[in-house]
C-alpha positions in Angstrom: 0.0 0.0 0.0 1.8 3.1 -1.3 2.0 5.9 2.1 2.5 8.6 -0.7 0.0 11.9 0.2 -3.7 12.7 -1.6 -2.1 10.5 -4.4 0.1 12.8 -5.2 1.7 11.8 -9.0 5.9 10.5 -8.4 8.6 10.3 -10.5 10.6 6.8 -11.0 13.4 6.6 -8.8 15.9 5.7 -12.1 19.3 6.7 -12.1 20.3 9.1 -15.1 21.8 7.7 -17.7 26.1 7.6 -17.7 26.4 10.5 -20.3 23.2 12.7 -18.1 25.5 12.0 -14.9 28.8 13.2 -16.4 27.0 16.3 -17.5 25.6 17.0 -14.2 29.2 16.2 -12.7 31.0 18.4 -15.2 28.0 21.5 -14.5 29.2 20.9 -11.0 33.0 21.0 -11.4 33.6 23.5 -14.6 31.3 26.1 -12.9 33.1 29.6 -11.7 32.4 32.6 -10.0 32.9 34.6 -13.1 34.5 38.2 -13.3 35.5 38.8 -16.8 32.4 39.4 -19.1 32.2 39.6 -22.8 29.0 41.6 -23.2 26.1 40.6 -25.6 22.8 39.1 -24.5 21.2 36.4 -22.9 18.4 35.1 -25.5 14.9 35.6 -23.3 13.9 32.1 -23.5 17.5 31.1 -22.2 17.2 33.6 -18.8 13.5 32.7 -18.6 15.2 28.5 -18.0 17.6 29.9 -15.9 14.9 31.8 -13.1 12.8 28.8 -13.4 15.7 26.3 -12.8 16.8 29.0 -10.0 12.9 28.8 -8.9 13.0 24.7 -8.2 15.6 24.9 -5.7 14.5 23.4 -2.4 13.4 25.7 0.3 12.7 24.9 4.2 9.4 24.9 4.7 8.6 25.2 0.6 8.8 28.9 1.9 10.8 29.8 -1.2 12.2 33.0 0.0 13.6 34.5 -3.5 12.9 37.4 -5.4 14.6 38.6 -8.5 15.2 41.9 -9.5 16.4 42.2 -12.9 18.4 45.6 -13.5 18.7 47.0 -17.2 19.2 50.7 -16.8 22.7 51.8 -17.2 22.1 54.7 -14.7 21.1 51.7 -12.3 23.8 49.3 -12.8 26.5 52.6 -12.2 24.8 53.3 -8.9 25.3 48.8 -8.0 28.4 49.3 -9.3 29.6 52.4 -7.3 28.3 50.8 -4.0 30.2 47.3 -4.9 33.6 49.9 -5.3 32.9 51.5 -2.1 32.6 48.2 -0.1 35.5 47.2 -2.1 38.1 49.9 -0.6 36.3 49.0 2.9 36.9 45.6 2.7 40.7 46.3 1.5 41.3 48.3 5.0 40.1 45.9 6.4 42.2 43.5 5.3 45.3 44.4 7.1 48.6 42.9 5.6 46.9 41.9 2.1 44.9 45.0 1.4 47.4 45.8 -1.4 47.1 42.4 -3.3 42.8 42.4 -2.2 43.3 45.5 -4.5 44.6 43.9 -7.6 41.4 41.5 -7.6 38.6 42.0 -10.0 35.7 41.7 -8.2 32.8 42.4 -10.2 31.6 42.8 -14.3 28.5 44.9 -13.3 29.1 46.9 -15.9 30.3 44.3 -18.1 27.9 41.6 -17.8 25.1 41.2 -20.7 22.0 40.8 -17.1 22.4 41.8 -13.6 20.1 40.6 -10.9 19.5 41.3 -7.6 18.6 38.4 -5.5 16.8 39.4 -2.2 14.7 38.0 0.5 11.0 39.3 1.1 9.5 41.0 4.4 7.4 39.0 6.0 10.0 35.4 6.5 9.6 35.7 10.2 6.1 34.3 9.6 7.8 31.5 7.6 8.6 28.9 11.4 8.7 25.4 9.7 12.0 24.5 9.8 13.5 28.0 11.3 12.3 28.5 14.6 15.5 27.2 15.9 17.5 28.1 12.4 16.2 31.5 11.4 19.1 31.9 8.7 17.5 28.8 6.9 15.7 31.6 4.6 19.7 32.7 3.4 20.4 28.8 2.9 17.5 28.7 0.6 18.1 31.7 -1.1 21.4 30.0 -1.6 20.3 27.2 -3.2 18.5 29.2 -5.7 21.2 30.7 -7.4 23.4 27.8 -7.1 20.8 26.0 -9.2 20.9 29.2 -11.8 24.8 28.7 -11.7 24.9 25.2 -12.4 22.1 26.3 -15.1 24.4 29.0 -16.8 27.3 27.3 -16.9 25.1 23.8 -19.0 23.7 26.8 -21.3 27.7 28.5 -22.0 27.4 31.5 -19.4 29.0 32.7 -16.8 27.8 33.8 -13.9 29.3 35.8 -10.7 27.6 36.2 -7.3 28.9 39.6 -6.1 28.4 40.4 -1.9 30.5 43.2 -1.9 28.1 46.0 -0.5 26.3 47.4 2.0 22.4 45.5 2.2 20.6 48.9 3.5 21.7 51.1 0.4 21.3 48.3 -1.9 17.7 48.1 -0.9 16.9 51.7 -0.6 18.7 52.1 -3.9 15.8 49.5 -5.5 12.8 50.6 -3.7 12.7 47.5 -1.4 10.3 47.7 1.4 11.1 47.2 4.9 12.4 44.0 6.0 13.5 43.2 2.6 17.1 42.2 2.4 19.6 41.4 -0.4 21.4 38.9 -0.8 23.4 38.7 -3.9 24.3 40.4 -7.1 24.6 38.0 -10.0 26.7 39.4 -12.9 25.2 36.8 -16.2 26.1 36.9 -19.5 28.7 35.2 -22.4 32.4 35.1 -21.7 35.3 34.6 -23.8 36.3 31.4 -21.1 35.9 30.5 -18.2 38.5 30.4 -15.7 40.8 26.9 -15.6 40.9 27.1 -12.0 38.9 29.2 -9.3 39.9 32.8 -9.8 40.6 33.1 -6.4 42.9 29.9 -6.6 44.2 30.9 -9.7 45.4 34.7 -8.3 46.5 32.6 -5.5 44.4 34.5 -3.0 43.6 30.7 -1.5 43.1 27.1 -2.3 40.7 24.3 -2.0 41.3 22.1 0.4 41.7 18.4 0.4 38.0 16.8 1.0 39.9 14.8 3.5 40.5 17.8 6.2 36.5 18.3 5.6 35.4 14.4 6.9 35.0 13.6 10.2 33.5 10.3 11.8 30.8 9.7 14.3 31.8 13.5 16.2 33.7 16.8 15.6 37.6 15.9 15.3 40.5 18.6 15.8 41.3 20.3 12.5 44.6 18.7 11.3 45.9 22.1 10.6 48.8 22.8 7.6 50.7 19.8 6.5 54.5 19.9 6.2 
């Protein structure tokens, strides 16, 4: 006797095929934070499967907390980019020792990118307690796994994308009308690039590096981090 819900219709459990897993796999792996755009255009019906692949993500409580803002007006994408400078030179001071070399890092194609959306979360999420009444932040993890989804998606259609969190939330919103309690979360730079990058920009500038999966595994409870090996 099936225990699925008001007959709700499933989906075969199947594994994909071996050529639909290496493509998932290689989404997965080849996809960068992207800094570098070429300009040109995203074709409509190409951004439209790109919101509605960002739109299936999972959510906590199905409370789907993610609202795009698509921005199109030059005058518009100055202002983002100005505020994403000004956070820039902040965050440099801030970095002590390495503010010089921070410097050298490009950090955004606002101005290059063929789309720019802003990705924020609604008022109203504190009303949203399935799943969050001990984990409010659950409503960021979500949002999260929205774009991830339209990264994974840009980079199967030949785009690249860049998340951008280099600014201050409060003028971002009041610069886009949001209304209180509205808060956002990313800046996605989208749009055709000459390559991507062969390794993580970061990586590649070496800024840092990924670390073995290894140091990330622990058994049965929380284990000392093994620190830098000789």
């Amino acid at each position: 006797m099936s225990d699925t819900p008001f007959n709700a219709p499933t989906i075969a459990a199947t594994a994909f095929s071996e050529a639909e897993r290496a493509a998932v796999y290689r989404a997965i792996h080849e996809r960068r934070d992207m800094r570098h755009f070429a300009g040109g255009q995203v074709d409509e019906a190409v951004l439209l499967r790109l919101l509605r692949a960002a739109h299936h993500a999972p959510s906590v409580g199905f409370m789907q907390p993610w609202r795009f803002i698509r921005v199109r007006d030059a005058q518009m994408r100055s202002r983002i980019h100005a505020l994403v400078e000004d956070e820039r030179l902040r965050t440099a001071q801030a970095m002590g020792e390495r503010e010089a070399d921070f410097m050298k890092l490009k950090v955004q194609g606002v101005l290059q990118a063929a789309e720019v959306l802003v990705v924020a979360m609604p008022p109203g999420r504190e009303a949203h307690v399935f799943g969050r009444r001990t984990l409010p932040e659950m409503d960021v993890a979500s949002t999260a796994c929205a774009i991830q989804n339209l990264w994974l998606a840009a980079r199967a259609e030949g785009l690249g994308m860049g998340w951008v969190s280099l600014f201050d939330p409060q003028a971002l919103a009041q610069l886009l009308a949001m209304p209180a309690g509205a808060h956002p979360l990313a800046v996605l730079c989208l749009g055709p690039v000459e390559a991507y990058y062969a390794e993580p920009m970061l990586q590649q500038e070496r800024w840092a590096r990924r670390a073995p999966l290894q140091d990330m595994l622990m058994d049965e409870c929380w284990q000392p981090d093994p620190g830098p090996q000789p």
